[in-house]
C-alpha positions as CSV (number, residue, x, y, z in Angstrom):
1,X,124.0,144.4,72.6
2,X,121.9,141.6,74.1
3,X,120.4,138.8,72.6
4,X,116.4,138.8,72.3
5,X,115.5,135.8,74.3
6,X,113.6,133.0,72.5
7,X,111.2,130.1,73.1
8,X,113.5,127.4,73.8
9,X,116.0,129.6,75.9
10,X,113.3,130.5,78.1
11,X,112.2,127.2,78.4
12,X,115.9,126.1,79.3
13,X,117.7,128.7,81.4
14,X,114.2,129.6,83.4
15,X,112.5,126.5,83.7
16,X,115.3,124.0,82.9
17,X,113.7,121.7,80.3
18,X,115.5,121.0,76.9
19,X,112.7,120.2,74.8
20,X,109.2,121.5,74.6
21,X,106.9,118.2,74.7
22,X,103.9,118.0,72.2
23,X,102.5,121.0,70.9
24,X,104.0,123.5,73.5
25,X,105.8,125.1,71.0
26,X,103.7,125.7,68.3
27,X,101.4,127.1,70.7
28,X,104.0,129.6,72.6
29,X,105.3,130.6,69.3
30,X,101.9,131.2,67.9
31,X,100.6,133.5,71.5
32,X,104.1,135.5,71.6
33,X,103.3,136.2,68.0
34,X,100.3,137.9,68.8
35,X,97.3,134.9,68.4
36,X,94.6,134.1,70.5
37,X,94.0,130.0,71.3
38,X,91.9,127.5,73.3
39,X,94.5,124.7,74.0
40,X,93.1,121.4,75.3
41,X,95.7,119.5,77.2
42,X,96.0,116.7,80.2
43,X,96.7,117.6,83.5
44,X,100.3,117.5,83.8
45,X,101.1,117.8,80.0
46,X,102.2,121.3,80.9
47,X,99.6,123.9,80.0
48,X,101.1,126.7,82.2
49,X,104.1,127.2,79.8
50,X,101.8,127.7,77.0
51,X,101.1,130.9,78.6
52,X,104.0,131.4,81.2
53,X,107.0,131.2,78.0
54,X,104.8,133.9,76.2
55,X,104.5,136.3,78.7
56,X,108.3,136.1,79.3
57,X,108.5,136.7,75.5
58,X,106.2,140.0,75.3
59,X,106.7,143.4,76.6
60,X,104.5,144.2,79.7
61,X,102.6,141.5,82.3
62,X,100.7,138.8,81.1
63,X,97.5,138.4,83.4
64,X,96.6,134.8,84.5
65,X,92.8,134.5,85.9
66,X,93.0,131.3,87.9
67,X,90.1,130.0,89.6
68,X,91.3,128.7,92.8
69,X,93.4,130.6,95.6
70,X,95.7,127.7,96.2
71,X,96.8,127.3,92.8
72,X,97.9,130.7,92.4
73,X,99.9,130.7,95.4
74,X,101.8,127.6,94.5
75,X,102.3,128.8,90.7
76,X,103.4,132.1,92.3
77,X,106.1,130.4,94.5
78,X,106.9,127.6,91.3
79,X,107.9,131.2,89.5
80,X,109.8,132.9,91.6
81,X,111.5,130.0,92.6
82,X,112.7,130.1,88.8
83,X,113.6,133.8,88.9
84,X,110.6,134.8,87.6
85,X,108.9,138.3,88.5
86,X,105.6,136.9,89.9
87,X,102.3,138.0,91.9
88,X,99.0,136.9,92.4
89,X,95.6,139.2,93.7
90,X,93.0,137.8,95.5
91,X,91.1,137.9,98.6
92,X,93.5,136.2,100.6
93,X,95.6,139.4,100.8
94,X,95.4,142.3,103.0
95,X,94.5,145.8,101.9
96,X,97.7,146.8,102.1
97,X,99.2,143.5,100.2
98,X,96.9,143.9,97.1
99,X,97.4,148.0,97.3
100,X,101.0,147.2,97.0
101,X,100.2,144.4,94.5
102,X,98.8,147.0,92.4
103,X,101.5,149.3,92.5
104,X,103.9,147.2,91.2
105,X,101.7,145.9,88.6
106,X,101.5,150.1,87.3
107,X,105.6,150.2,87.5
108,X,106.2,147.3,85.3
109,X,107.4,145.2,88.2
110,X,105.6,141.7,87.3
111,X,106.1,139.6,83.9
112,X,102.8,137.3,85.5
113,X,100.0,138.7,87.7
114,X,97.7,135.9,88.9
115,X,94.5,137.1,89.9
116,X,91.0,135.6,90.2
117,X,88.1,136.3,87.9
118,X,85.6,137.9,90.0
119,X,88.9,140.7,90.5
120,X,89.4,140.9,87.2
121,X,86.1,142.1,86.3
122,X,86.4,144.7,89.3
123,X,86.0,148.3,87.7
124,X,89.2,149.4,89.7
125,X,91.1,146.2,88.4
126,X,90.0,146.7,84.6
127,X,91.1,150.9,85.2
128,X,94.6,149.6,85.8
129,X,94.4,147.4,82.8
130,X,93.3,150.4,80.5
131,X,96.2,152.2,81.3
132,X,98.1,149.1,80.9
133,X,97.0,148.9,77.6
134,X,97.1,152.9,76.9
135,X,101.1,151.9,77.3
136,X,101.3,149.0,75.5
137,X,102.0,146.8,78.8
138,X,99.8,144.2,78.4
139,X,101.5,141.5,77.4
140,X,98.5,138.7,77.0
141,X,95.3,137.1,78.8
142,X,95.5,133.7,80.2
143,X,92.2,132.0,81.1
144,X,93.0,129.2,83.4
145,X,90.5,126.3,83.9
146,X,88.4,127.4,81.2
147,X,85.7,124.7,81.5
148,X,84.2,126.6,84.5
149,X,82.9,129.0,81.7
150,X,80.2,126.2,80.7
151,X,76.8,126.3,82.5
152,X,76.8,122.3,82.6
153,X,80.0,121.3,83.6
154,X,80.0,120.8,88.1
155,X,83.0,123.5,88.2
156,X,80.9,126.3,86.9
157,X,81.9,129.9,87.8
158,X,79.6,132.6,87.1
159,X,82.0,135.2,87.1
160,X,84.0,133.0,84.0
161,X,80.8,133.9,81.8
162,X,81.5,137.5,81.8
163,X,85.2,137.1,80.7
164,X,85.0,138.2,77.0
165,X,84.7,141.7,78.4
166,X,88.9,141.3,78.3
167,X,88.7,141.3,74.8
168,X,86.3,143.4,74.4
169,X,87.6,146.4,76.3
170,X,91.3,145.5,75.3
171,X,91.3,144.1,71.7
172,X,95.2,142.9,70.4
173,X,95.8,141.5,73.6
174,X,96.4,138.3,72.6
175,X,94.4,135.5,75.0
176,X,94.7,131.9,75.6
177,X,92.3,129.7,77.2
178,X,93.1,126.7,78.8
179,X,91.7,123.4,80.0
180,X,92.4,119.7,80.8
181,X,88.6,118.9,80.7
182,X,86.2,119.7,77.6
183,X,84.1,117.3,75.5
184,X,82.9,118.9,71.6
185,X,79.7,120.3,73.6
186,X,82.0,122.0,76.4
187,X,84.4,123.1,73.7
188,X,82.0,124.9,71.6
189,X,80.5,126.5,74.8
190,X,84.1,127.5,75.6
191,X,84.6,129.7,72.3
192,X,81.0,130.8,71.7
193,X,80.9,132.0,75.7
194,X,84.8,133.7,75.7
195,X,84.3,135.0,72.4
196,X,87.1,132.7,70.9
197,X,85.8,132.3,67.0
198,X,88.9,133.2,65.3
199,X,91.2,131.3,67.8
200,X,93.2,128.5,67.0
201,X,92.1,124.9,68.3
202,X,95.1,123.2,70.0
203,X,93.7,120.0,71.0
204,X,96.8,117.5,72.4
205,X,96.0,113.4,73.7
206,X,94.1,113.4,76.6
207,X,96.1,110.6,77.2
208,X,97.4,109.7,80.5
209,X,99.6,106.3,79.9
210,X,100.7,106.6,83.4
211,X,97.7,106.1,85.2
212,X,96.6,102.6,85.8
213,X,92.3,102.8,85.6
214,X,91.0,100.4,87.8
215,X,86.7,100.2,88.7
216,X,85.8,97.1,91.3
217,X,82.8,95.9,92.4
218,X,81.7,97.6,96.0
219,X,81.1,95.3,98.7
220,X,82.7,96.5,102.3
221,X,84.0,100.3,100.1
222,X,86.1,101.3,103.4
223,X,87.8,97.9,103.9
224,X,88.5,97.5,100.3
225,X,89.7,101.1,99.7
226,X,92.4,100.2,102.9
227,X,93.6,96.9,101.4
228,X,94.1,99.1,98.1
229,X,95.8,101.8,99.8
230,X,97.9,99.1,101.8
231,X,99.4,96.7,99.6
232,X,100.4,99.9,96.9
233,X,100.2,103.6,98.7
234,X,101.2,103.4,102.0
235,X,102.8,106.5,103.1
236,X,102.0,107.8,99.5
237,X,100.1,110.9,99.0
238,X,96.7,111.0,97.5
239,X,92.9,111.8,97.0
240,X,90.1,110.5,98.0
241,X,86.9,111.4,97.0
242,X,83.0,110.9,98.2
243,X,79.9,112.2,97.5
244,X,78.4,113.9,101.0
245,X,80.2,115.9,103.6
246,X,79.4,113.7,106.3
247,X,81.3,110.1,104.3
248,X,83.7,113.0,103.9
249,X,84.2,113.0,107.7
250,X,83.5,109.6,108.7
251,X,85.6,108.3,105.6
252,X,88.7,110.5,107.1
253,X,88.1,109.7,110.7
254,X,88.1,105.7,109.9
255,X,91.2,105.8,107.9
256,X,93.3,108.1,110.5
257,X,92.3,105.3,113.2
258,X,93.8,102.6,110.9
259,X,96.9,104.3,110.8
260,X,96.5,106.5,107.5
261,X,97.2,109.9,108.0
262,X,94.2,111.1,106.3
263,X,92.6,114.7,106.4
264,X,88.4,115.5,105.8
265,X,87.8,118.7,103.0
266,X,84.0,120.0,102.3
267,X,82.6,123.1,101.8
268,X,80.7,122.8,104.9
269,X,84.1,123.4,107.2
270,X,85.0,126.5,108.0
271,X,87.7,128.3,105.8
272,X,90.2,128.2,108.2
273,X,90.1,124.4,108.6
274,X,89.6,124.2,105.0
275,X,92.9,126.2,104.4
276,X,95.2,124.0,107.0
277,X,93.9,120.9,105.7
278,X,95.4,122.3,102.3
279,X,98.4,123.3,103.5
280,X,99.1,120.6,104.9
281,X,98.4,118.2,101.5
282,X,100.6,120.3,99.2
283,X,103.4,121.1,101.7
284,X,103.7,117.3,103.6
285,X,104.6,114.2,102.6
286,X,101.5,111.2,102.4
287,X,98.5,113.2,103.1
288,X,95.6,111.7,102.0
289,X,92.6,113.5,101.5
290,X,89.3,113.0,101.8
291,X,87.1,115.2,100.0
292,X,84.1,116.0,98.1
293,X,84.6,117.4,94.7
294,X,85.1,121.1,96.3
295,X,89.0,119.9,96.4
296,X,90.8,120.2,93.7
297,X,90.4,122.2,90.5
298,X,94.2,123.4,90.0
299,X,95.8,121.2,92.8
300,X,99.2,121.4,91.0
301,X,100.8,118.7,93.6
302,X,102.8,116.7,91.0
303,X,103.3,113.8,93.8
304,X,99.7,112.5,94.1
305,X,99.9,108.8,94.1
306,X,96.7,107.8,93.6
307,X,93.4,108.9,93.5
308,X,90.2,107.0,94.7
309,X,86.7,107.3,94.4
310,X,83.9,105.7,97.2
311,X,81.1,107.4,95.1
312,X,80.5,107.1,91.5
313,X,81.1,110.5,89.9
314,X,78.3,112.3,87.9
315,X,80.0,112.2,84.0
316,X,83.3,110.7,82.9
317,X,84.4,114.8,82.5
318,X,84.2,114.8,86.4
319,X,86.4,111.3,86.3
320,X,89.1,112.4,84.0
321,X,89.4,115.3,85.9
322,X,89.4,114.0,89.1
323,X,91.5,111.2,88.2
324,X,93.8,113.4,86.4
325,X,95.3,114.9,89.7
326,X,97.3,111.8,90.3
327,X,100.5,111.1,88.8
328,X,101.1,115.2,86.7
329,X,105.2,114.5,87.7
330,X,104.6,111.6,84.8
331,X,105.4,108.8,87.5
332,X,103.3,105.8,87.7
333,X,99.8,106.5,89.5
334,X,96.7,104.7,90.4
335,X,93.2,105.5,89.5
336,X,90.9,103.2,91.7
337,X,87.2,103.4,92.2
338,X,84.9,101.3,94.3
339,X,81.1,100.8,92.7
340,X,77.9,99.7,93.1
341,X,74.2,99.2,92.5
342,X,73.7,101.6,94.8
343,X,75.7,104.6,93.1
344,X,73.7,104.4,90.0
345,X,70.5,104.1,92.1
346,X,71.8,107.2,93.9
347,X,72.8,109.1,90.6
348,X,69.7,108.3,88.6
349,X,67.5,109.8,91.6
350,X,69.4,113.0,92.1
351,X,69.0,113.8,88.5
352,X,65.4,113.0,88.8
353,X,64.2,114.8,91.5
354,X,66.5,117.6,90.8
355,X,64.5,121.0,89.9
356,X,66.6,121.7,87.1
357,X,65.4,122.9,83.3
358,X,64.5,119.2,81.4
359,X,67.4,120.3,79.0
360,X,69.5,119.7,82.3
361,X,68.3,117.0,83.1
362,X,68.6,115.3,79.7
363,X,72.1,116.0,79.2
364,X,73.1,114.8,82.9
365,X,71.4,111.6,81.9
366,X,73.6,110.9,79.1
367,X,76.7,112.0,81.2
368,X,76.2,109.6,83.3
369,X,75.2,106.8,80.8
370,X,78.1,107.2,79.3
371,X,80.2,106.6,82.8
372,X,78.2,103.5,83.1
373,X,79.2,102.4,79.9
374,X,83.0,103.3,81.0
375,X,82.1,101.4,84.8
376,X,80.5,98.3,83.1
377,X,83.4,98.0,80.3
378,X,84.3,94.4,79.4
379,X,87.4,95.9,77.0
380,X,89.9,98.1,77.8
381,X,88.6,101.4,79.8
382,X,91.6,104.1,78.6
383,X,90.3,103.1,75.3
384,X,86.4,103.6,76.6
385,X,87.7,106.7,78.1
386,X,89.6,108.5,75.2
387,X,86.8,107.9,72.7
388,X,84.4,109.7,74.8
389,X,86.9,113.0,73.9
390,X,86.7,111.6,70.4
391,X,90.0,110.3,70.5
392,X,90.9,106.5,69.1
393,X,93.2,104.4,70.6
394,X,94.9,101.0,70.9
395,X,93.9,98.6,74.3
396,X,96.5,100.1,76.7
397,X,98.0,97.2,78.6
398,X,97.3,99.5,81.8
399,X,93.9,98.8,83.0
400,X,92.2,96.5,85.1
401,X,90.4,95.0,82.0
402,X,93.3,94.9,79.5
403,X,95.3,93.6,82.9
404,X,93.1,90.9,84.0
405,X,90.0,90.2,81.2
406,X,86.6,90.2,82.6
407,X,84.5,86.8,81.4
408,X,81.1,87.8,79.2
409,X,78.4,85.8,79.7
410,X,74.9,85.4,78.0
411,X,72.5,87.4,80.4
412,X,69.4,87.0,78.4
413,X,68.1,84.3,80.6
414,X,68.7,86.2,83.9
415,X,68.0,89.3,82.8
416,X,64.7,88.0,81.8
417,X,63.5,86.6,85.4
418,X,65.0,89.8,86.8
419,X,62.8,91.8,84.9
420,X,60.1,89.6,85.3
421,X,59.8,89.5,89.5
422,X,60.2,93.5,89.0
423,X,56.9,93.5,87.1
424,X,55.3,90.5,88.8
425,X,56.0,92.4,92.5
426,X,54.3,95.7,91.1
427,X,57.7,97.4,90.2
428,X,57.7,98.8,93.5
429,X,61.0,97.3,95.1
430,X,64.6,97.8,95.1
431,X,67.3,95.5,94.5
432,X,67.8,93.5,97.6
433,X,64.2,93.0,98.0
434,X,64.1,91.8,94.4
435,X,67.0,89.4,94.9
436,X,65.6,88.0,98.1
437,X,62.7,87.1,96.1
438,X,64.4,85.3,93.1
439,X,67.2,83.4,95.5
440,X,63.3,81.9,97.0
441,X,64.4,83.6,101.0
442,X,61.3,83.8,103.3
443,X,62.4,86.5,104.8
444,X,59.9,88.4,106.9
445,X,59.3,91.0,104.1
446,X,58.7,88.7,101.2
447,X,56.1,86.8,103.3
448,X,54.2,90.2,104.5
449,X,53.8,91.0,100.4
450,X,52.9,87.8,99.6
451,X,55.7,86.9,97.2
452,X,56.0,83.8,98.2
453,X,53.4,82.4,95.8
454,X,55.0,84.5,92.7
455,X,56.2,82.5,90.1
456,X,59.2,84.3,89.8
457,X,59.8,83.2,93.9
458,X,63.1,81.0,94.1
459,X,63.9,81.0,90.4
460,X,67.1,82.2,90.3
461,X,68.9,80.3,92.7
462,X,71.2,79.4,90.1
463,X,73.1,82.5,91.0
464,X,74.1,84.0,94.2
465,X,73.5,87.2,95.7
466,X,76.8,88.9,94.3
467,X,75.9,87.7,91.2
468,X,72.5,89.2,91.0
469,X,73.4,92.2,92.2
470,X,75.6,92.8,89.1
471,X,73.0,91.5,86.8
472,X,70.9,94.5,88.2
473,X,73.8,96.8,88.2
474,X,74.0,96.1,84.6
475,X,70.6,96.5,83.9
476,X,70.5,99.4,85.4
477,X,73.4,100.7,83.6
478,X,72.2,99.7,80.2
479,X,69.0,101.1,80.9
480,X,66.6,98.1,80.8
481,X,65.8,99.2,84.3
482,X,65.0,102.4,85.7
483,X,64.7,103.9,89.0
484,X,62.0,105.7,90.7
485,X,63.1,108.6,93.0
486,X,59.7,109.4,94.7
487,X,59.5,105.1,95.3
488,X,62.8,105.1,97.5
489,X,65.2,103.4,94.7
490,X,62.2,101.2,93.1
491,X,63.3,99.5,90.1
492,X,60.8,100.2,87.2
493,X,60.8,98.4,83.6
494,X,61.5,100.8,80.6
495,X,60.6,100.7,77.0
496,X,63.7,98.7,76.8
497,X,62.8,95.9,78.9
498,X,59.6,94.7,76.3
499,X,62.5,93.5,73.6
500,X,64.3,91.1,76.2
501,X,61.2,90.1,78.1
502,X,60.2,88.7,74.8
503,X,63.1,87.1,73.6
504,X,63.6,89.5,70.5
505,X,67.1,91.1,72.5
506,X,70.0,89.0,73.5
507,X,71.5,90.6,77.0
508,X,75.5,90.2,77.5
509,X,76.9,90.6,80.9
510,X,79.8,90.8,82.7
511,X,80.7,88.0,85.3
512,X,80.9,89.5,88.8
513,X,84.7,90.0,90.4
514,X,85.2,86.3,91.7
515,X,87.9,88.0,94.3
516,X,90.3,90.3,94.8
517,X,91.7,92.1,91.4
518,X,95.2,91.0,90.7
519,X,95.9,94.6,89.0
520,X,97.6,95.9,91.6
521,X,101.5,95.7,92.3
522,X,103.2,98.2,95.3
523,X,105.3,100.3,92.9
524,X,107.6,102.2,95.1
525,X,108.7,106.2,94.6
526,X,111.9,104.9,93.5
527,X,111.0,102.5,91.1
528,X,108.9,104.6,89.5
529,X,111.7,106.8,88.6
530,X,113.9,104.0,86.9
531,X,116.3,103.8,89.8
532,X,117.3,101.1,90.9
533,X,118.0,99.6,94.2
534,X,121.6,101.1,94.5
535,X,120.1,104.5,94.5
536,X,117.8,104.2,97.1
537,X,119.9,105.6,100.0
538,X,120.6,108.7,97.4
539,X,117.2,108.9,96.2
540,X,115.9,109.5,100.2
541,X,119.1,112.3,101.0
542,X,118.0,114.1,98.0
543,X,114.4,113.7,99.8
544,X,115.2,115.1,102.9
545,X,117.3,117.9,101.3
546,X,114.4,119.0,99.4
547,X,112.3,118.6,102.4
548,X,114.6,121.2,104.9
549,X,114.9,123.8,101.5
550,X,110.9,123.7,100.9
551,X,110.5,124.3,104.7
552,X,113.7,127.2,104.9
553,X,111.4,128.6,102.1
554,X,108.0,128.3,103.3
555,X,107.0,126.4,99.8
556,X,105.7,123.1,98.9
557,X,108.5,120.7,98.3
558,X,108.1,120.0,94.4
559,X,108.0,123.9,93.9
560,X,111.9,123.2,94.8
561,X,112.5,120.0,92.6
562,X,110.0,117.3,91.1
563,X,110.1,113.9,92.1
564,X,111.0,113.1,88.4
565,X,114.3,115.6,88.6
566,X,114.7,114.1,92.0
567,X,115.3,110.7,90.1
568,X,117.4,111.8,87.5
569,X,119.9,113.0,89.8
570,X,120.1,109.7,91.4
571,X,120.0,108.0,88.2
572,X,122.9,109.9,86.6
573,X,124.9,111.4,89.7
574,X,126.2,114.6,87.6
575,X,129.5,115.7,88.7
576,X,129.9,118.7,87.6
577,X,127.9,122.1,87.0
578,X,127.5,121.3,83.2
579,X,126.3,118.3,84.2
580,X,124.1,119.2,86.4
581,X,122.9,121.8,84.6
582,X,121.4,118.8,81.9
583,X,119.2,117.6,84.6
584,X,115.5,118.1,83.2
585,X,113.7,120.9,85.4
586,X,117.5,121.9,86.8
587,X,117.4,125.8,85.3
588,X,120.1,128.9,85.8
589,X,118.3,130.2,88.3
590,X,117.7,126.7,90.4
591,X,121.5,125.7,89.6
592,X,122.8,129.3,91.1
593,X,120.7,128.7,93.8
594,X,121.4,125.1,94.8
595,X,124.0,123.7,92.3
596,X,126.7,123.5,95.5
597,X,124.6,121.8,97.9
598,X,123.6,119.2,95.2
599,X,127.1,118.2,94.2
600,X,128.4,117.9,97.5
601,X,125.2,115.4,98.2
602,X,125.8,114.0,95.0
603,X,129.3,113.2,95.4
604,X,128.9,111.8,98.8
């Protein structure tokens, strides 16, 4: 008679880990039991066994809807790679693919089907599921990236608010909803929106100690983002993201002519350039991509080095999540954004003259106030970043503020003459006007207006023109200055301005970035995994043999082993199948597979 499988077997013998990390187990205990949750966990923390271990636990298939064609594909190979019977259903696949897709899915021949929503709610789709469920074959719902289900988030899906019909026309399934990304507004749309009152809450850190957070102040964005990627990522792969299409392109082209191999992704390219570009990122080594935020949501690439931002993002959500795709293997990863007066003046007009309900509009505001607050941080920004998620937490050590303090000074004084030449020039000028104005330059502009007989003219030459761009910046950013999209970027006084003007509000500032941040120190791939220098020549065979399987297989090369298992077996040279077979991420299925081949390199 054989043994019923349990949690931690699974987790062992398929996916070769020894211990479930956080609350993993509680929550695959609690699904393979029957109950529905919404689990709130980082990118990386491991959300797909939450629903992957249950499934393997239940009779019948567990059905994954997954937002993103890419991701299912790579999950897809990640599983069979493991053993496990897996499939996904989307339009990527012929009619004959998906017919035959859906034939194995009636003879029981799938523990996972991935599919994507808008199939899922397909009247032929939820037939199949009915019979399904006539036979007691279901074995759960998993809803993947479950933040696209609310209406203000920018990953939206339509087709995500109609999901509740699952549970509607198949009640006892059990269901699990998922995300890396939810603040208590997004949360409570989650539930009310997917029908999840009864669920349990699993809410884990959003924590990610790995990644170093690091915001400087723009000044040449391109040059500065090479230096970065230079001195700590070359050859390493990673994101980088920008607002428009066309920085996408330019950003890309620039970079590939200074020696980066670097890729352009937008929505605007056609799907079959879209596609190779993504390919290309998940299967080679050091790709970076350039991309606006269309590239993405479910990238499970667990070797992304760093990610970068040239625009300021619209809401610390869209950060964390954006951020999050660097470093998932655990390894050490850099977060690094470039920003200026300009992105706020940018972000502050979109919302403006967008045509969207007021509600909208309101809520977007105070998204992005609170991302200024996290840009313009004078203490530590992971601890800025986790309270947003209402989350407390210690200074982290691993910032560019806790890493190198940033000097406060008393603004009052300059904030006063700044706001005092923006009413005194008829609040009707942007920022570099403005400064040319209070550094006293006759330039041909002033003249023209006249503002050379202002009595604000040549008053702040105390400062210099970095200097008083970050004093706008920051006023900006604490909203004692506002900006006027129909006046192209015109700086405008707010109620605020009325209690510094007269001396009743004390202003604090930040000092501009004298230089070049010292944060930053190259950490290379070996390092990161604990190895030392001794192990580097294993460290790179073990490279290239994963490299030659993942091509022989026609997979990305961490679907084969992560960079993290990768280190381990340098670290601890196992000698023996046993051994081996104690090697986090190493499972039976992986060690049948490739057990020889590794002890012969390993014994080299």
């Amino acid at each position: 008679m054989s043994i019923a499988p349990t949690a931690r077997s699974v987790l062992k013998e398929v996916f070769g880990y020894a211990a479930f990390r956080g609350p993993q187990e509680e929550i695959v205990r609690h699904v393979a039991a029957g109950g529905d949750c919404l689990v709130l966990m980082p990118t990386g923390g491991g959300k797909s066994l939450c629903y992957q271990i249950p499934a393997l636990l239940r009779p019948g298939t567990g059905i994954v809807v997954s937002p993103l064609i890419a991701l299912m594909q790579d999950q897809v190979a990640a599983l069979r790679e493991a053993g496990v019977r897996a499939a996904f259903l989307n339009s990527s696949l012929s009619a004959a693919d998906a017919a035959a897709v859906e034939r194995g899915l009636s003879e029981g021949a799938y523990d996972l089907l991935y599919v994507a929503p808008e199939r899922a709610l397909m009247p032929r789709f939820l037939e199949q599921l009915a019979r399904l469920h006539a036979a007691a074959r279901l074995a759960l719902f998993a809803i993947d990236e479950a933040h696209c289900v609310s209406q203000w988030g920018h990953d939206f899906r339509p087709e995500y608010m109609q999901l509740a019909l699952l549970h509607q026309r198949f009640p006892g399934v059990p269901r699990i909803a998922l995300t890396a990304t939810a603040d208590r507004v997004t949360r409570a749309e989650i539930v009310q929106r997917l029908g999840l009152e009864d669920a349990r809450l699993f809410v884990s850190s959003f924590d990610r100690p790995n990644i170093r957070y690091r915001i400087v102040e723009k000044a040449n964005a391109r040059a500065q983002l090479l230096a970065f990627l230079r001195a700590e990522h070359a050859g390493e792969a990673g994101i980088v993201y920008c607002l428009s299409r066309r920085k996408v392109e330019e950003t890309a082209a620039w970079l590939a002519e200074q020696g980066v191999t670097a890729l352009p992704y937008h929505a605007g390219m056609d799907a079959e350039t879209r596609n190779r570009h993504q390919a290309r990122f998940q299967r080679e080594e050091g790709i970076v991509m350039v991309a606006t935020i269309a590239f993405g949501m479910g990238i499970d690439k667990p070797d992304v080095r760093f990610v970068a931002h040239l625009d300021l993002p619209k809401s610390i959500e869209g950060y964390y999540q954006e951020t999050g795709r660097a470093g998932r293997d655990g390894l050490p990863a850099d977060a690094w954004m470039a920003y200026g007066l300009g992105d706020v003046v940018n972000q502050r007009r979109m919302i403006d003259a967008s045509t969207a309900e007021p509600q909208f509009k309101r809520i977007a505001a105070a998204k992005l106030d609170a991302l200024l607050g996290l840009c313009e941080a004078s203490t530590c920004r992971r601890v800025r970043l986790l309270a947003y998620f209402d989350e407390g937490s210690a200074p982290c050590g691993n910032c560019d503020v806790c890493i190198e303090p940033p000097q406060v000074w008393d603004g009052t004084v300059a904030a006063q003459k700044a706001l005092s030449c923006v009413y005194r020039t008829g609040q009707r000028f942007g920022a570099v006007h403005l400064i040319d104005v209070l550094l006293g330059k006759e330039t041909e502009r002033v003249l023209q207006w006249g503002h050379r007989e202002l009595s604000t003219f040549g008053v702040g030459r105390e400062l210099d023109e970095k200097a008083w761009r970050a004093v706008f910046r920051q006023l900006v950013a604490q909203g004692l200055l506002a900006v006027d999209h129909a006046g192209h970027g015109s700086l405008l006084l707010t109620e605020a301005s009325r209690a510094v003007l007269s001396g009743a509000q004390a202003v604090h500032l930040r000092h501009a970035q004298a230089g070049k941040p010292k944060a930053g120190a190259k950490r290379s791939s070996a390092g990161v995994g604990g190895l030392g220098a001794a192990d580097e020549g294993l460290w790179q065979r073990l490279r290239e043999w994963r490299a030659s399987v993942a091509k022989e297989h026609g997979v990305p090369a961490y679907v084969v082993f992560h960079d993290a298992t990768l280190a381990e077996l340098a670290r601890l040279r196992p000698q023996s199948e046993d051994a081996l077979g104690r090697i986090s991420g190493v499972g039976t299925r992986k060690l049948e597979h490739y057990g020889a081949a590794l002890l012969a390199l390993l014994r080299d």
